[in-house]
C-alpha positions in Angstrom: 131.0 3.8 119.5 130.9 4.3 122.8 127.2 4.9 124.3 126.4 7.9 126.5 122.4 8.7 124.9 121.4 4.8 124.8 121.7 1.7 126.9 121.0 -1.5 125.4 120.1 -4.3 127.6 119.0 -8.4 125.7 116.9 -10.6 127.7 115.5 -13.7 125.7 117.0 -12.7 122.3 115.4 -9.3 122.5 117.7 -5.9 122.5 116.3 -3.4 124.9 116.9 0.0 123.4 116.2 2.5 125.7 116.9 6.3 124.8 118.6 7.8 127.8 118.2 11.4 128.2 115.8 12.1 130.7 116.5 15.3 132.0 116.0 16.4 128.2 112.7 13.9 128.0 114.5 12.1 125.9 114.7 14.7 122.7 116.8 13.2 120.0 119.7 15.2 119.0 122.5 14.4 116.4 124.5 12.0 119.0 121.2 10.0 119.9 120.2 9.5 115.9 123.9 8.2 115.5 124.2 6.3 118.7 121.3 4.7 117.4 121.6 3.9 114.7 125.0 2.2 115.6 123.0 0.2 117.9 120.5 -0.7 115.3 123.2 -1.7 112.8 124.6 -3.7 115.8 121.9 -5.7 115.9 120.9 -6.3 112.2 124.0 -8.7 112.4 123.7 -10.1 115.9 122.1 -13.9 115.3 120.7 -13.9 118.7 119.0 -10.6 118.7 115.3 -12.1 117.1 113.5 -8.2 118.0 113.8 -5.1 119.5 112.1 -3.1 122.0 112.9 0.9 121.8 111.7 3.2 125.1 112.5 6.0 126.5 113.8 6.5 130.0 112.1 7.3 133.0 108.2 8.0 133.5 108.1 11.0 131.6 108.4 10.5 128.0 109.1 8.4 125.1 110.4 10.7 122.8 109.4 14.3 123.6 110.6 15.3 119.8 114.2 16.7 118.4 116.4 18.8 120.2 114.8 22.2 118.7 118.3 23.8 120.3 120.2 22.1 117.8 119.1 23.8 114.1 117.5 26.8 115.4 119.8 28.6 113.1 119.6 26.3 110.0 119.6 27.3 106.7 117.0 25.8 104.3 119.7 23.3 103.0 120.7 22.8 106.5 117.0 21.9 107.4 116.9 19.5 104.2 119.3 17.5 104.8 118.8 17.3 108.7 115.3 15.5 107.8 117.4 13.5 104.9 120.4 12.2 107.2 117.0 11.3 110.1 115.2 9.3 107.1 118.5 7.2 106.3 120.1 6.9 109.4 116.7 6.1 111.9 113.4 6.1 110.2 113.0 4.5 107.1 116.0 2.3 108.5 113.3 1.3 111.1 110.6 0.7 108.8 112.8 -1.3 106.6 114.8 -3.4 109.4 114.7 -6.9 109.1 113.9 -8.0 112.1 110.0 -6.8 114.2 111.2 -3.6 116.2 108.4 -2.4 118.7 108.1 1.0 120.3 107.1 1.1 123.8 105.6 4.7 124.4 106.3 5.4 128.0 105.0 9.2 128.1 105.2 11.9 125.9 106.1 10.8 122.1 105.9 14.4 120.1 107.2 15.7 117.2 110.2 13.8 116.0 109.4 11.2 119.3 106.0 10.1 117.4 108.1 10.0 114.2 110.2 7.8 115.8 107.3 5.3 117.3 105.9 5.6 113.6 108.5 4.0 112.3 108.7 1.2 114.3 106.2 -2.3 113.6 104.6 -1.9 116.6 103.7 0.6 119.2 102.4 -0.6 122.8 101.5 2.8 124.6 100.8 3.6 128.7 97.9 4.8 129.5 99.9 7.9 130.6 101.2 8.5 127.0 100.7 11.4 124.8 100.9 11.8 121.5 101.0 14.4 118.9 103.0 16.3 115.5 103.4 19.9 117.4 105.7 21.4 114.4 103.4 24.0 112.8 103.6 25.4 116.2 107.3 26.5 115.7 106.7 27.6 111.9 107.7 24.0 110.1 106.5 20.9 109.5 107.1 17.0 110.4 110.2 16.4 108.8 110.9 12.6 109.5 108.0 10.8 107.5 105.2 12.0 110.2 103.4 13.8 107.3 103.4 10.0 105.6 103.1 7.2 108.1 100.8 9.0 110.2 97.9 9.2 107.3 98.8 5.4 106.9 98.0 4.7 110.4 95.2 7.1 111.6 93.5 8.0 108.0 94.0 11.1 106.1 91.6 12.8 107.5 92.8 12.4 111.5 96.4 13.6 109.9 95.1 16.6 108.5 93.5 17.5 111.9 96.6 16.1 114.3 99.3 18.2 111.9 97.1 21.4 111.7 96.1 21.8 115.1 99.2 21.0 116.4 97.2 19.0 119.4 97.9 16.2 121.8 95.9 12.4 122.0 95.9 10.1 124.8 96.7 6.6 124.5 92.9 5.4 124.6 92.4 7.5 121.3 95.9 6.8 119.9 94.4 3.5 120.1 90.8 3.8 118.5 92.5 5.6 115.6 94.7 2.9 115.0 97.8 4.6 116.0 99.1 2.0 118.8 98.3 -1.6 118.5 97.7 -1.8 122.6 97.3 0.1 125.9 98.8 -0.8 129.0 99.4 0.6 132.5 102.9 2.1 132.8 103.8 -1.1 135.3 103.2 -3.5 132.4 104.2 -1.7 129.0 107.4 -3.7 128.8 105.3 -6.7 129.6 103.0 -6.4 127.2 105.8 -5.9 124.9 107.6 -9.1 125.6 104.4 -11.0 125.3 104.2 -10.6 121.2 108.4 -10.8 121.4 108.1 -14.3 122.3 105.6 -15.2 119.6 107.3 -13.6 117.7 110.8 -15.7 118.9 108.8 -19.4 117.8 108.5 -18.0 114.3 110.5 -18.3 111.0 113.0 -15.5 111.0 113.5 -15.6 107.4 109.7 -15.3 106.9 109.4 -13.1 109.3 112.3 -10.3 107.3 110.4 -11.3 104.0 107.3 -10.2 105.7 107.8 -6.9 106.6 109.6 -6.3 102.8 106.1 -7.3 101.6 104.2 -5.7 104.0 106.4 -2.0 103.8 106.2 -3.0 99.5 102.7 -2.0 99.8 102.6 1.6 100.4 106.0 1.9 98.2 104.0 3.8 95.0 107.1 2.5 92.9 106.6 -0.8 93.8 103.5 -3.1 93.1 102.8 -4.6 96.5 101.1 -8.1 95.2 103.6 -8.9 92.7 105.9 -8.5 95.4 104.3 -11.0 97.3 104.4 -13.1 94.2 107.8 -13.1 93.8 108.6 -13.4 97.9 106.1 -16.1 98.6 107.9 -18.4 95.4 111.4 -17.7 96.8 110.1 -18.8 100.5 109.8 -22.4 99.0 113.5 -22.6 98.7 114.6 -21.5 102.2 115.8 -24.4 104.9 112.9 -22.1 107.3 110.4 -23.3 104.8 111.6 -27.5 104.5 111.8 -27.2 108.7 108.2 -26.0 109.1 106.8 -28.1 106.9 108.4 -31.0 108.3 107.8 -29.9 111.7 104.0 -29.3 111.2 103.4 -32.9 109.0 105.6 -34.6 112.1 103.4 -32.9 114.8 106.4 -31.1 116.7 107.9 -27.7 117.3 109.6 -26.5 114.4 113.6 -25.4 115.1 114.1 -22.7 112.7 117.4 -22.8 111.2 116.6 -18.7 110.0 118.1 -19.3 106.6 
């Protein structure tokens, strides 16, 4: 597919994705979700790709939500399975991907742009960012698991009052909720990012994948998040990841992680 909403850039095994529609702030519409997740599916396979790093560009905004132009005039089965094809195709494919994406909130992330940021395993936010799930403003509601991995990060409570009200945050309170994992200046939000990317790099891939099964297994109510961890935690003892790091540590040297 060729790319006209995203450019991709890797530096050190980590795929840039940056969502390239400025003059719209960024809004998602059908092309975007499907250029992207062609690039995310890309990657899933690329060996050298060890994490992501999803932005928006410009100064401006992250994500400033869906393109509202686009379903306007949608039926109710046309506004079902608009959020269904966005859980499948971007956001619980996010949450779910095997390898640690994080997003880096440039400006604005609304609406379906916080969705998107929601989704990912980290967010790193400018000081400059804002934040918020403005739907009930236009008569509907978050349809692309804000309702869900909001109260997971923030609390029930601060969902309740960020969905109802419709308001805004700045980074400083995204980040004393719990909602972004740092705060940077604009300057060094990509920075920051590849700081954890590299940690992230000397570590065991496969453990890394089997990590983020566990971790997502946990607020799966059809799943029992410990046994889980049970069963992922045995099968880790038969990986070559797991013989290298032991072998590594008990020889005093860098492990080389075959990620198998």
């Amino acid at each position: 597919m060729t790319l006209e909403n995203i450019s991709t850039e890797i530096k050190n095994g980590v795929l840039v994705v940056t969502i390239n529609r400025p003059e719209k702030l960024n809004a998602l519409n059908k092309q975007t979700i499907e250029e992207l997740h062609e690039t995310l599916v890309d990657a899933e396979n690329d060996k050298e790709i060890k994490s992501l790093i999803i932005t928006g560009a410009g100064q401006k905004a992250f994500v400033a939500g869906a393109d509202i132009a686009e379903f306007a005039d949608y039926s109710v089965e046309q506004g079902k399975q608009l959020s269904s094809i966005g859980h499948f195709k971007i956001f619980n494919f996010i949450e779910n991907y095997s390898k640690p994406i994080i997003a880096a909130i440039n400006g604005f992330a609304l609406g379906g742009g916080l969705e998107l940021a929601m989704a990912c395993h980290f967010r790193i936010a400018s000081d400059n960012a804002k934040m918020g799930l403005p739907e009930v403003s236009l008569g509907v509601i978050p349809g692309y698991g804000g309702t869900q991995r909001l109260a997971q990060l923030v609390g029930k409570g601060k969902a309740f009052e960020m969905i109802v009200t419709a308001d805004m945050i700045n980074a400083q309170d995204a980040y004393k909720w719990g909602l972004v994992n740092y705060v940077t200046t604009q300057e060094e939000l990509l920075n920051k990012c590849f700081d954890i990317t590299s940690k992230i790099a000397s570590k065991s891939p496969v453990a890394i994948r089997t990590a983020i099964k566990v971790i997502n297994s946990g607020y799966n109510n059809k799943l029992n998040g410990y046994e889980v961890e049970i069963e992922e935690f045995g099968k880790s003892f038969g990986t070559a990841d797991f013989k290298e790091g032991v072998s590594a540590f008990l020889e005093k040297r860098k492990a080389n992680f075959p990620g198998n």
